[in-house]
C-alpha positions in Angstrom: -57.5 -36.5 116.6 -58.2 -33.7 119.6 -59.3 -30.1 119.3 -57.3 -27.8 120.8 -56.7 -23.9 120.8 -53.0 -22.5 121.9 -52.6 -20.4 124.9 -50.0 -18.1 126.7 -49.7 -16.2 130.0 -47.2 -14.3 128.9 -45.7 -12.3 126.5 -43.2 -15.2 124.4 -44.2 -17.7 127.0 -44.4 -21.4 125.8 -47.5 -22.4 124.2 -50.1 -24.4 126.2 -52.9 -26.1 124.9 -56.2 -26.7 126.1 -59.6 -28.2 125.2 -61.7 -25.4 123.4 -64.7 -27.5 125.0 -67.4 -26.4 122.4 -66.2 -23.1 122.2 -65.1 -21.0 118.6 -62.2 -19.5 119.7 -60.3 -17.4 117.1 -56.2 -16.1 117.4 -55.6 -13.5 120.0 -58.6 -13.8 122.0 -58.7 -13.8 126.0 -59.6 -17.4 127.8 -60.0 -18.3 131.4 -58.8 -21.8 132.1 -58.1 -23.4 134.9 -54.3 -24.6 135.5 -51.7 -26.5 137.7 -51.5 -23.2 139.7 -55.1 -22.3 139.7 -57.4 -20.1 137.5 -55.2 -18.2 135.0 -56.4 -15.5 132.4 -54.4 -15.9 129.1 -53.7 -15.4 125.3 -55.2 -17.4 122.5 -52.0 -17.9 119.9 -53.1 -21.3 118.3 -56.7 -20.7 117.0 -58.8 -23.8 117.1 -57.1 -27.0 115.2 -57.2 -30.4 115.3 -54.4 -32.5 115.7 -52.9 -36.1 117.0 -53.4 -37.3 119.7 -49.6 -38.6 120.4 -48.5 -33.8 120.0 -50.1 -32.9 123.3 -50.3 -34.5 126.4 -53.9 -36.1 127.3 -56.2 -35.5 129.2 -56.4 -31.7 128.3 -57.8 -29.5 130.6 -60.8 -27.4 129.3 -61.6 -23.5 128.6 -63.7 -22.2 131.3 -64.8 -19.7 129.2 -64.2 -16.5 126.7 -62.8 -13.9 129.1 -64.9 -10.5 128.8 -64.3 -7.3 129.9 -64.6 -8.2 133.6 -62.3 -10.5 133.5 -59.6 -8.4 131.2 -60.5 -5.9 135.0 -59.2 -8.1 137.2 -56.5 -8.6 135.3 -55.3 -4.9 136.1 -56.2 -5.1 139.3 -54.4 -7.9 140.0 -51.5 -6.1 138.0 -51.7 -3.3 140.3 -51.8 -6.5 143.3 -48.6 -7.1 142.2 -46.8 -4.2 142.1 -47.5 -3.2 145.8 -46.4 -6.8 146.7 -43.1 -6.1 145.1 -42.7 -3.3 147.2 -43.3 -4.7 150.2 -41.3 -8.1 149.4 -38.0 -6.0 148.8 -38.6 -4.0 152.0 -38.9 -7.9 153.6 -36.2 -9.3 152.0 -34.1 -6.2 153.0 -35.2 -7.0 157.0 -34.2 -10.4 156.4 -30.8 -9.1 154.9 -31.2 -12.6 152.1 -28.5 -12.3 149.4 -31.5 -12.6 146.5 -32.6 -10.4 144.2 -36.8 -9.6 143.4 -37.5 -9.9 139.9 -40.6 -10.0 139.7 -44.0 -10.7 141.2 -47.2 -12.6 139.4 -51.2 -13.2 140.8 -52.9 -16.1 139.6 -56.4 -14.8 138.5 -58.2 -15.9 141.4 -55.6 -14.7 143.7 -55.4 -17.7 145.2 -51.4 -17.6 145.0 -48.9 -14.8 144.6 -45.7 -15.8 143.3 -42.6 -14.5 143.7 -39.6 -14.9 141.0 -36.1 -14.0 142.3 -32.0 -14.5 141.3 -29.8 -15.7 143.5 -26.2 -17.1 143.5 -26.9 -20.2 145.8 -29.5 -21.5 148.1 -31.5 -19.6 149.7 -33.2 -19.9 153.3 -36.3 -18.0 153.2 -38.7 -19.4 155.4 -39.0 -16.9 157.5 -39.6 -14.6 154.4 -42.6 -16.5 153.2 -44.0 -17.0 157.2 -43.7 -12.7 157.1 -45.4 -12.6 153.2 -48.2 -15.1 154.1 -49.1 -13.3 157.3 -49.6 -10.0 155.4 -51.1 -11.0 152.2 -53.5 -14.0 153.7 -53.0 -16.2 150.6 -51.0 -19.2 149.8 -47.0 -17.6 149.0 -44.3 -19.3 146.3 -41.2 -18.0 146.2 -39.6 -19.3 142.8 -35.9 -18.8 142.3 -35.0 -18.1 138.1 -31.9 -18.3 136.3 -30.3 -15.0 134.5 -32.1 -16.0 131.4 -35.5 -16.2 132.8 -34.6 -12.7 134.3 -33.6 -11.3 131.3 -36.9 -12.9 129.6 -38.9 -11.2 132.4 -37.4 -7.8 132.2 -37.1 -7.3 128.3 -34.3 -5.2 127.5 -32.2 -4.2 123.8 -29.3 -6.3 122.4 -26.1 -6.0 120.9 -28.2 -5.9 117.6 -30.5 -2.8 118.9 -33.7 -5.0 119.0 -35.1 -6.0 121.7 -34.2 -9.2 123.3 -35.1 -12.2 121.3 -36.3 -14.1 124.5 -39.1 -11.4 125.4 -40.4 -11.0 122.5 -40.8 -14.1 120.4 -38.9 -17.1 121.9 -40.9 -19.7 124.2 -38.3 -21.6 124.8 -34.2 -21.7 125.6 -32.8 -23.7 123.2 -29.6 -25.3 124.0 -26.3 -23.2 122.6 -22.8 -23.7 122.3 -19.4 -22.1 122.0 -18.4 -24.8 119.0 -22.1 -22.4 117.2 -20.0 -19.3 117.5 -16.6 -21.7 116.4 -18.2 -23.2 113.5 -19.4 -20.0 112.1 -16.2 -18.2 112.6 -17.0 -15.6 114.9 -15.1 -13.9 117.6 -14.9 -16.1 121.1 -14.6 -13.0 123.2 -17.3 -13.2 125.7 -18.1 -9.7 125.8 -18.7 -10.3 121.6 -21.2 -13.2 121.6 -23.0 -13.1 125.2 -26.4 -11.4 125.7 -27.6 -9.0 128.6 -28.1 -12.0 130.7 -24.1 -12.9 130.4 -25.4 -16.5 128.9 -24.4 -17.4 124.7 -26.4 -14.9 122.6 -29.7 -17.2 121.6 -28.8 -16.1 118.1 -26.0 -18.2 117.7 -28.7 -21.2 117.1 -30.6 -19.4 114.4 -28.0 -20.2 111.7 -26.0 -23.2 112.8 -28.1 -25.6 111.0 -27.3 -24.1 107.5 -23.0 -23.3 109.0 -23.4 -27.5 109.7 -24.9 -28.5 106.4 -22.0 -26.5 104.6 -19.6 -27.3 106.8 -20.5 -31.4 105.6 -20.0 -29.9 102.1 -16.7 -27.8 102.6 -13.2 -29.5 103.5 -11.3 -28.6 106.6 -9.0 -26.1 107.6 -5.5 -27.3 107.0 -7.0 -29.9 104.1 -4.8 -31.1 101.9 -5.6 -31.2 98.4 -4.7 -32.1 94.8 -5.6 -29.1 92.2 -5.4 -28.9 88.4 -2.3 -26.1 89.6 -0.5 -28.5 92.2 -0.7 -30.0 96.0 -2.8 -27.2 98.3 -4.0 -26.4 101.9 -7.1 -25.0 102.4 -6.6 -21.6 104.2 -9.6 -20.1 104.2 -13.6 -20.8 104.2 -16.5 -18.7 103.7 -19.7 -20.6 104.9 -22.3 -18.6 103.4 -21.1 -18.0 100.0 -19.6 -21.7 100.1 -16.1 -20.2 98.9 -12.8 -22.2 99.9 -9.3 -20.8 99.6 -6.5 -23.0 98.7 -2.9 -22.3 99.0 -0.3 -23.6 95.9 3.0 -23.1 97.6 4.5 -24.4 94.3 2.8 -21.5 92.7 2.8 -19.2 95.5 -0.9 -18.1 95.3 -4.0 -18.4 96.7 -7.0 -20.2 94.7 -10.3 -19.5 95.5 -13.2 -22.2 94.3 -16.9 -22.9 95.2 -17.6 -25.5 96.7 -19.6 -26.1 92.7 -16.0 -25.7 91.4 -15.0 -28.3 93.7 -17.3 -31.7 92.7 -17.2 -30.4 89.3 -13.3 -30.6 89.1 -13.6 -34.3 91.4 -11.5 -31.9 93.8 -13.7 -33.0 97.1 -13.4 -36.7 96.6 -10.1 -36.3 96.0 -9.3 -34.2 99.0 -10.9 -36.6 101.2 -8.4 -39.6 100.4 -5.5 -37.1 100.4 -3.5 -36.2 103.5 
């Protein structure tokens, strides 16, 4: 078992966790640790806990220390860093005439890197970019190219619900989606329908596929055939969430709708399965 306290550098970044060294570290305080990319200032989310050894990856790097009001300084300043080197990277960019697009423009804390995130549609020489930013900004210079989610993370905007994006405001990670989500729970495949601002799947359509799949196990198929108290039917119809199935009696010439209760109860299912 390790100690370990929870920490982001950005808003619905992914978690990172880190030796509290000694420290009592409750949720939402400021810590400066030190990282793959230098000293970075960031968010406690996970309040000290203890956990196995085989959740995090050993060794753990340790908390520096609590950040104070100094520290929470330089952190604007750096902001303000930032913003002017956006400026001038688009002005570069622009001399250079690269097909990319600035998105946006990070300090470590120490300011012993500036990073650079950008979009593009290919590869990308930029070398003489990054000889032009490193001679006017004296530091070391990564240029970092994102994809459109990662942009649309970074910039925040509102969905086709009229929230805010899902991705800048809670989720740390992408999680993988699929058309056959949208399929399986009978939604509309027009693009325009069930694609987000960054013209990727909507992240949405994971939220509820694991309860569409479980019912989906329980209901038959479209096209079914099956054996009622009222005669031979097809199954025209399924509602996932209320577990509802339509079956058509030709020899009746009406529709039949059961729950998917109805259905074991009346040994319809197991029937249905052996029947073509």
């Amino acid at each position: 078992m390790v100690d370990v306290v929870g920490v982001r550098f950005k808003k619905a970044g992914k978690i990172y966790y880190f030796d509290p060294d000694g420290y009592t570290i409750p949720q939402d305080s400021y810590v400066i640790v030190e990282t793959v990319r230098g000293v970075e200032f960031g968010k406690v989310v996970v309040a000290d806990r203890t956990v196995d050894e085989e959740d995090v990856v050993l060794p753990l790097k340790k908390v520096i220390r609590i950040a104070d009001e100094k520290d929470k300084a330089v952190v604007l300043e750096n902001q303000a860093y930032a913003d002017n080197a956006f400026t001038t990277c688009t002005d570069k960019i622009k001399d250079h005439q690269l097909d990319m697009n600035l998105v946006d423009v990070e300090y470590t804390f120490d300011r012993n890197k500036i990073i650079f995130y950008f979009t593009a549609d290919g590869r990308v020489d930029f070398r003489n970019l990054v000889k032009d930013l490193a001679a006017l900004f004296k530091t070391r210079i990564e240029l970092r190219q994102i994809g459109v989610r990662d942009e649309a993370k970074m910039l925040g905007g509102i969905g086709p619900c009229g929230r805010m994006l899902c991705c800048s405001t809670f989720l740390g990670d992408f999680e993988p989606v699929s058309i056959k989500m949208a399929k399986d729970q009978n939604l509309s495949l027009n693009p325009a329908k069930i694609s987000g601002l960054c013209g990727r799947l909507m992240c949405c359509l994971k939220y509820e596929n694991d309860a569409y799949e479980e019912a989906k196990r329980e209901l038959p198929d479209l096209g079914q055939s099956i054996k009622t108290p009222y005669g031979k039917g097809r199954v025209v119809g399924l509602n996932m969430l209320e577990r509802l199935v339509q079956i058509e009696i030709p020899e009746k010439e009406r529709v039949i709708e059961y729950t998917v209760d109805e259905l074991v109860e009346e040994g319809i299912i197991k029937i249905a399965q052996a029947t073509e």
